[in-house]
C-alpha positions in Angstrom: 12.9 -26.9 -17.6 11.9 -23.4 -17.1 12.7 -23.7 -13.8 16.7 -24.4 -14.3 17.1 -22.1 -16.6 16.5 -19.0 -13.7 18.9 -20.0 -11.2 21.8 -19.5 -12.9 20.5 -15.8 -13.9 19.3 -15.3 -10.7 22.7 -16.3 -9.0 24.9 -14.0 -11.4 22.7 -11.2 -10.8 23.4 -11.6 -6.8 26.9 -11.6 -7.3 27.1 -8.9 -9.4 25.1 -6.5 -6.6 27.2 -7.8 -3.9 30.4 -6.9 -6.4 29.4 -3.4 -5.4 29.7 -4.3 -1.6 33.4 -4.3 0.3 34.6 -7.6 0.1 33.5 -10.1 2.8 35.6 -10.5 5.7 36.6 -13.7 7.0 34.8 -16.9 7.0 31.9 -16.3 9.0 30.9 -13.1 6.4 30.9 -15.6 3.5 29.2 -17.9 5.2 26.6 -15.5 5.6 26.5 -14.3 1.8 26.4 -17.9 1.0 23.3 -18.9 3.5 21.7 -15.7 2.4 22.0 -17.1 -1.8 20.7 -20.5 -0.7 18.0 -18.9 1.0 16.7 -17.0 -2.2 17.1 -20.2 -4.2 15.7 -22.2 -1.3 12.6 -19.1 -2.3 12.9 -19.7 -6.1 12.7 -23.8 -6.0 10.3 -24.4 -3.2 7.2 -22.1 -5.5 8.3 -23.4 -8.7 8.3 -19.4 -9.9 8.2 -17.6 -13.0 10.4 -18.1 -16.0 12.5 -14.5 -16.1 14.2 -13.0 -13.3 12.2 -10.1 -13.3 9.3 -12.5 -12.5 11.1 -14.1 -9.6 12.2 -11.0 -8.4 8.5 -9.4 -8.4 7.2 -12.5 -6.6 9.8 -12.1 -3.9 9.0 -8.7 -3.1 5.6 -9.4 -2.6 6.5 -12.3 -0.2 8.5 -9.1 1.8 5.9 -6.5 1.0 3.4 -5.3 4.1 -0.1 -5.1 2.8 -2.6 -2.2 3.9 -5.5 -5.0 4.5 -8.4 -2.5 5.7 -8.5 -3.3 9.1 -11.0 -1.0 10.1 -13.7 -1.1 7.5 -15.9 -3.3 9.6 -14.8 -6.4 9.0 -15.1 -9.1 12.0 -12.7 -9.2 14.4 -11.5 -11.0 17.8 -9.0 -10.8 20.0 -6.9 -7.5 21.2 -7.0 -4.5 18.9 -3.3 -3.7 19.7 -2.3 -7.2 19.6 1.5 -7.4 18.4 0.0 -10.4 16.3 -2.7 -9.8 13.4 -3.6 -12.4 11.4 -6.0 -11.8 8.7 -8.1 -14.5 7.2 -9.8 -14.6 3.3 -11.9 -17.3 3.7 -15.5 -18.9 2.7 -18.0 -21.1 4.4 -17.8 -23.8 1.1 -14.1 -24.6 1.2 -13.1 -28.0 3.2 -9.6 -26.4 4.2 -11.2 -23.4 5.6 -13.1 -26.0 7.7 -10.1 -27.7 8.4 -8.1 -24.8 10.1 -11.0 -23.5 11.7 -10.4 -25.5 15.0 -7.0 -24.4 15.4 -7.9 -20.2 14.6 -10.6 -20.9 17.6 -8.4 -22.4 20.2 -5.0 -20.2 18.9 -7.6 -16.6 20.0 -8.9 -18.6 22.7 -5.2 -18.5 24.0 -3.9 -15.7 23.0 -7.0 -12.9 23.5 -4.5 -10.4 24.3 -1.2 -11.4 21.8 -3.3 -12.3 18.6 -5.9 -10.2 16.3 -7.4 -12.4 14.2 -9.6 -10.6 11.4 -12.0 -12.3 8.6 -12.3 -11.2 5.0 -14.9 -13.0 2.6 -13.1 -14.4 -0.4 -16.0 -16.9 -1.8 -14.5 -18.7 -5.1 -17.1 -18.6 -8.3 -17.4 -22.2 -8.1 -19.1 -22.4 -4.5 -22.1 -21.4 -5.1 -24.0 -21.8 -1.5 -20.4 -19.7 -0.3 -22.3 -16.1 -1.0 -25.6 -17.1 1.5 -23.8 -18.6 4.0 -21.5 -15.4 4.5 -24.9 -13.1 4.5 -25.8 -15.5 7.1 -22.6 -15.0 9.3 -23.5 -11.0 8.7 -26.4 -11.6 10.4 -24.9 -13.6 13.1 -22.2 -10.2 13.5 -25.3 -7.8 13.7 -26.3 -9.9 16.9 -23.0 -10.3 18.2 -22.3 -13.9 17.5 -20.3 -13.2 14.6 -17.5 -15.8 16.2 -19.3 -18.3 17.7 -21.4 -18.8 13.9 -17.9 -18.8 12.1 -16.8 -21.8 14.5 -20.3 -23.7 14.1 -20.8 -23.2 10.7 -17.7 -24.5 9.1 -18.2 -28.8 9.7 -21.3 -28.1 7.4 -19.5 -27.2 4.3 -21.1 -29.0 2.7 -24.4 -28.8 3.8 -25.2 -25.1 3.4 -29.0 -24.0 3.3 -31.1 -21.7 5.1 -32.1 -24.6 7.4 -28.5 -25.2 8.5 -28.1 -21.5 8.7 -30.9 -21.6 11.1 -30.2 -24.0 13.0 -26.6 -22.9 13.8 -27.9 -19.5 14.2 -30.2 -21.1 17.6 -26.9 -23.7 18.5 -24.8 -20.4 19.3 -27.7 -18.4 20.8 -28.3 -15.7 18.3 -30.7 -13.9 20.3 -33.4 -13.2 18.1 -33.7 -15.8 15.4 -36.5 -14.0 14.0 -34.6 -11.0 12.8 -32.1 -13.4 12.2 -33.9 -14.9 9.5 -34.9 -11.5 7.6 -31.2 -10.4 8.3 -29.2 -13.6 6.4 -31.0 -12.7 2.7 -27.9 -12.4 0.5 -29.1 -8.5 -0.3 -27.6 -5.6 -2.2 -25.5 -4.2 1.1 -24.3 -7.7 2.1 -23.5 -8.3 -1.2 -21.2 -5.2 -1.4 -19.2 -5.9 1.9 -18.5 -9.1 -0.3 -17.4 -7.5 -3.2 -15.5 -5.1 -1.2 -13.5 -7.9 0.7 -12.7 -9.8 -3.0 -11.6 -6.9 -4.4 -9.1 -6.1 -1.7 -8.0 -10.0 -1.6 -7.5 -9.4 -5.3 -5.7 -6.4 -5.0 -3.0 -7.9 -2.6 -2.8 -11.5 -4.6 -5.6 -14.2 -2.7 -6.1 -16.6 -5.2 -7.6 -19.3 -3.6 -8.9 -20.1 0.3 -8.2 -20.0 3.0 -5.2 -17.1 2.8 -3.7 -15.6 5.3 -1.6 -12.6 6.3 0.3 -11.7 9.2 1.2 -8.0 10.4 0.7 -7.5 6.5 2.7 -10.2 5.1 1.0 -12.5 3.2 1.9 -16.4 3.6 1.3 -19.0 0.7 0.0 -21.9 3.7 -1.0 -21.0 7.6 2.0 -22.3 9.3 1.5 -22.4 13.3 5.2 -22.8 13.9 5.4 -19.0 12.5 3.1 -18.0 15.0 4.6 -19.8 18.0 7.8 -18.0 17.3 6.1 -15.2 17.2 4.2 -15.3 19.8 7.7 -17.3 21.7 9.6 -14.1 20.9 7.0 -11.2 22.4 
């Protein structure tokens, strides 16, 4: 009921700020006023958003807002570092819909090493508890080099995360030394931080669940490819 009750507020208050405007001109400008109101209630309906306006209008200026996301505090990355594309990723190893998308990311970078960043941020969720090891693991795959090639291999075991499986994906992607490997994947105090440091950041800029993703700073509620084709379409 809640819902009803906001868009008649929401639609007074975007008349009365385009009251302030010149008048529109012609068919085609009201048109465009009139595309741009269904548009925002398109917004408001499709989320199922807060219950004041000032709650819808914070939620849509987040949608609009570019995110500083840290680019450059170590956090794995492929593709071109001056793509026109960046996609960053809050993700887990636990989460069946992070293993889901995880073929398409591969192929999409594959494609596109020079048009598309694609960064990774650990977001584990409290209630995957095996999430935590098996992103020490993938550290320890990064400190060799093979930080890509583990996120790709890793994600069909979901659920099946253990230091065997760790292992054993470590020698599928050729992790050269599987020794240090195995010293390297302990969920320790350091790895533990770079964790903490990515969830704070995911909080910070509204990740609530996995995966989440945010391109050139703008966060979107699902991954949609067709955003990206157009994108990538339009450079």
């Amino acid at each position: 009921m809640k819902k009803f009750i906001i868009l008649p507020l929401l639609f007074l208050s975007l008349v009365s700020c385009e009251a302030t405007k010149p008048a529109p001109q012609g068919l085609e400008a009201l048109q465009s006023e009139l595309a741009e109101i269904k548009s925002v209630l398109g917004f408001v309906l499709e989320r199922g958003m807060g219950s004041s306006y000032e709650q819808v209008k914070e939620q849509i200026e987040n949608a609009n807002k570019v995110w500083d996301l840290q680019l450059d505090v170590g956090s794995p990355s492929i593709g071109n570092p001056k793509a026109k594309i960046v996609i960053v990723e809050f993700s887990e190893f636990q989460c069946p819909y992070c293993a889901r998308i995880t073929p398409y990311l591969d192929s999409l970078t594959k494609a596109n090493p020079d048009k598309i960043r694609l960064v990774y941020k650990n977001f584990p969720l409290s209630f995957h508890k095996d999430a935590p090891a098996a992103a020490a693991a993938a550290m320890a795959a990064h400190k060799q080099g093979k930080f890509w090639e583990y996120r790709w291999a890793l994600a069909p075991s979901f659920q099946s995360l253990n230091d065997s499986t760790f292992i054993e994906t470590a020698k599928k992607v050729g992790v050269p030394n599987i020794e240090q490997f195995k010293k390297d994947m302990v969920l320790d105090a350091d790895k533990q931080a770079i964790i903490d440091r990515d969830m704070k950041l995911g909080s910070e800029v509204g990740v609530q669940g996995t995966p989440n993703f945010y391109v050139n700073g703008k966060r979107q509620d699902r991954f949609a490819p067709g955003l990206i084709e157009k994108m990538l379409n339009d450079l």
